[in-house]
C-alpha positions as CSV (number, residue, x, y, z in Angstrom):
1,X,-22.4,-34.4,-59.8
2,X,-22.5,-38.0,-61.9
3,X,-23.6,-39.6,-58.3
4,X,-26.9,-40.9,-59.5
5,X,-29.3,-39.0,-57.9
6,X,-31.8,-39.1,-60.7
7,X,-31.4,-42.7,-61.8
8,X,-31.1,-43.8,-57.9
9,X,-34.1,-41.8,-57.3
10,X,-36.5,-43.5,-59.7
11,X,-35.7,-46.8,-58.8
12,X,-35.7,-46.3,-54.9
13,X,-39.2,-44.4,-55.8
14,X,-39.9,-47.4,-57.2
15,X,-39.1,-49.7,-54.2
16,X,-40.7,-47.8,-51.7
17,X,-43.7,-47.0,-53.7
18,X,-43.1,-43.2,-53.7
19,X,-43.7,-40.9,-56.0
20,X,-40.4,-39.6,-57.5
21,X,-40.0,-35.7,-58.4
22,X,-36.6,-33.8,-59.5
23,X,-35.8,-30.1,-58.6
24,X,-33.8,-29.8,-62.5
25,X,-36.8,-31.4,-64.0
26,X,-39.2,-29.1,-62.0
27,X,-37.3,-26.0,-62.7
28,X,-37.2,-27.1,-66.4
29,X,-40.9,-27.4,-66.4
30,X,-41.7,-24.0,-64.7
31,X,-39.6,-22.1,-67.0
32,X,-39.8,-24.0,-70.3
33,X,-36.1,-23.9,-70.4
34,X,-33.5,-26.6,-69.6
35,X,-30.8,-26.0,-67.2
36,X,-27.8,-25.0,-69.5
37,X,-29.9,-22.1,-70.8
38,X,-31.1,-20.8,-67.8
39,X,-27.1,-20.8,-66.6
40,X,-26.3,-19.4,-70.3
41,X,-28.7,-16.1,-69.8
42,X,-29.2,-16.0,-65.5
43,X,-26.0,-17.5,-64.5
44,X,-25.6,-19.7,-61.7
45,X,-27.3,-17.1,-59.2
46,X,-30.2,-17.0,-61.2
47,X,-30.4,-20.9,-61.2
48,X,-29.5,-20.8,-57.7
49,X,-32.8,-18.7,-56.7
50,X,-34.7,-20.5,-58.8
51,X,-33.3,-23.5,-57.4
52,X,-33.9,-22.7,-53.7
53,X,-37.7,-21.7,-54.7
54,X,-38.1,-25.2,-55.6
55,X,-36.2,-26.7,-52.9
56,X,-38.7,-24.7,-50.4
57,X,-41.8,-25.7,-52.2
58,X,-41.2,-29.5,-52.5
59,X,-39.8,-30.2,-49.3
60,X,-43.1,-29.8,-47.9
61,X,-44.2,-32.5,-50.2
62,X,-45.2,-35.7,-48.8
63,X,-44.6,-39.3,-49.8
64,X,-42.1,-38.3,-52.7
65,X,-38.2,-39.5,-52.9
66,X,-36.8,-35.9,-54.0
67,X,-33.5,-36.0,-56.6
68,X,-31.6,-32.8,-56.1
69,X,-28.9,-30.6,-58.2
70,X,-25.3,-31.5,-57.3
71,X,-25.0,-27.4,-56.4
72,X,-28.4,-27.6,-54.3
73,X,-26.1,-27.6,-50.9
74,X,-24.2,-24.5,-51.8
75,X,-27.3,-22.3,-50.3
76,X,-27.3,-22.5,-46.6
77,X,-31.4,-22.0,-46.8
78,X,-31.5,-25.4,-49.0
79,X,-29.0,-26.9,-46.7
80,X,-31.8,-25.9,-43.3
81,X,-34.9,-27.0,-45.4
82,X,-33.4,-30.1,-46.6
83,X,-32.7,-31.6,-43.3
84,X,-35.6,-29.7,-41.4
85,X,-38.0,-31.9,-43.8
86,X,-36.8,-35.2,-45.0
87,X,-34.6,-37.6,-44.5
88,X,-31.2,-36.5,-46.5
89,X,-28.9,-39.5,-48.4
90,X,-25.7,-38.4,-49.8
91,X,-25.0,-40.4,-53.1
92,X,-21.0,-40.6,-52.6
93,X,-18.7,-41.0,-56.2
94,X,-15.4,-40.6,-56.2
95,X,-13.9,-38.2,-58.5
96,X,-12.8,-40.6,-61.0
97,X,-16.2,-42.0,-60.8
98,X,-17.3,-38.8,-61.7
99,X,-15.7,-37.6,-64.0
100,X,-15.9,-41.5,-66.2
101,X,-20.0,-40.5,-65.5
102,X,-20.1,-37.0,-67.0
103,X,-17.3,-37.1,-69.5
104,X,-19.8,-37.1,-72.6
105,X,-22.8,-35.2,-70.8
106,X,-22.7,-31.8,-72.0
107,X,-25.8,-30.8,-70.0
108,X,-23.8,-29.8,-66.8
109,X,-23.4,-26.4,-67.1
110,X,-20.5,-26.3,-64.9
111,X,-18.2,-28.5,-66.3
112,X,-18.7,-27.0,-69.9
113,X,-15.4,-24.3,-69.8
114,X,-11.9,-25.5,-68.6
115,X,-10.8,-28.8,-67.2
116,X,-13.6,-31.1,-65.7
117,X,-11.7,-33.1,-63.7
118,X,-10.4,-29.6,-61.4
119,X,-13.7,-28.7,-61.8
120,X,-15.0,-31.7,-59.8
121,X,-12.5,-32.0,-57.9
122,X,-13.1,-28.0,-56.5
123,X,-17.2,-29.0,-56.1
124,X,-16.3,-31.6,-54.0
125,X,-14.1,-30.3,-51.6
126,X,-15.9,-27.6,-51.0
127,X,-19.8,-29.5,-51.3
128,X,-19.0,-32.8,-49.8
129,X,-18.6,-31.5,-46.2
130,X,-21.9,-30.0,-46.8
131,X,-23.8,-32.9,-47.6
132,X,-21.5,-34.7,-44.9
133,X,-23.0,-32.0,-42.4
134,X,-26.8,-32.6,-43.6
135,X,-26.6,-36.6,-44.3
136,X,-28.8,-38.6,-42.2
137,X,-26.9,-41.5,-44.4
138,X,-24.1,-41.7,-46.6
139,X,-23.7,-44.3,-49.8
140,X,-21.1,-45.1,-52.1
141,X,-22.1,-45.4,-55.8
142,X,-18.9,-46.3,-57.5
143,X,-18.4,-49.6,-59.7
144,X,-22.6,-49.8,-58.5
145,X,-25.2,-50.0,-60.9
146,X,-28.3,-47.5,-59.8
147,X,-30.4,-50.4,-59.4
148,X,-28.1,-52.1,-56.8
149,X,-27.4,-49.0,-55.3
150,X,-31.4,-48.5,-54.8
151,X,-31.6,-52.2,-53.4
152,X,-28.6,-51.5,-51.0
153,X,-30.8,-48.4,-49.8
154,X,-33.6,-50.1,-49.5
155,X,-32.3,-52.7,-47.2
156,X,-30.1,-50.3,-45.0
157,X,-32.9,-48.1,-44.4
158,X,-35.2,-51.1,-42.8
159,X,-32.4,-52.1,-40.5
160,X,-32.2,-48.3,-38.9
C-alpha cells in the first residue's frame, strides 16, 4: 500500500507503449461504487471475490501493464494466476515510506480504524513474503519519484 503501483503503472505503460488498466479502477467501474463502499457494505471478503474475478479476467489480457490492490496477494488463486500469466514486479516502500504516502488518503479502507502505522506494518509482514514468493523482480520506491522509478524499470527490464 502507498508503493506506487498506479502512478508507476501509467508511466511504465507509457514507456513501453502498453496499455495500462487497474483492478480498483476496474472493480469501480463494474460496480458503480468505489472501493471504501464496497468494504463499508461487503467487507473485505466481498472485495476480495470481486477482486479475484478481476484478477482472473485481466490476466489473460495482452499487451497491458496491470496495477493491482496492495491486498491482491492475500488470495492464493491471485497469487497462481498472477505469476502463471505475466511478469510480476513488486513495488518495495518501506513502512515509513508508506505511511508519509497514505497519511492524508482516506480512500484505503484498511487504514481508516486504529493506528496506520501497525496497520502497515501487520500488511507487510504478512504480504511482503508473498509478493517476495511471486516477484519475477523486486524495486525499491522510496525517496523515488514514480517517473524515475518507471525509467529505472524500464532500463533493468532490457538488460534481463
Amino acid at each position: 500500500m502507498g508503493a506506487g503501483k498506479t502512478t508507476i503503472g501509467k508511466h511504465l505503460a507509457q514507456h513501453l507503449k502498453l496499455r495500462f488498466v487497474d483492478s480498483d479502477g476496474e472493480i469501480e467501474a463494474r460496480t458503480g461504487a468505489d472501493i471504501p463502499w464496497i468494504f463499508d457494505v461487503e467487507g473485505e471478503e466481498g472485495f476480495r471475490d470481486r477482486e479475484q474475478q478481476v484478477i482472473e479476467e485481466m490476466t489473460e489480457w495482452e499487451g497491458v501493464v496491470l496495477a493491482t490492490g496492495g491486498g491482491v496477494v492475500m488470495r492464493a488463486e491471485n497469487r497462481r494466476v498472477l505469476a502463471a500469466r505475466g511478469f510480476v514486479i513488486y513495488l518495495y516502500a518501506s513502512i515509513d515510506e508508506q505511511v508519509r504516502r497514505t497519511s492524508k488518503d482516506r480512500r484505503r479502507p484498511l487504514l481508516q480504524e486504529g493506528d496506520p502505522e501497525q496497520t502497515l506494518r501487520e500488511l507487510m509482514a504478512f504480504r511482503d513474503p508473498l509478493y517476495r514468493e511471486i516477484a519475477d523482480h523486486i524495486i525499491e520506491t522510496d525517496q523515488c519519484s514514480p517517473r524515475t522509478v518507471a525509467q529505472r524499470l524500464v532500463k533493468e527490464l532490457s538488460e534481463l
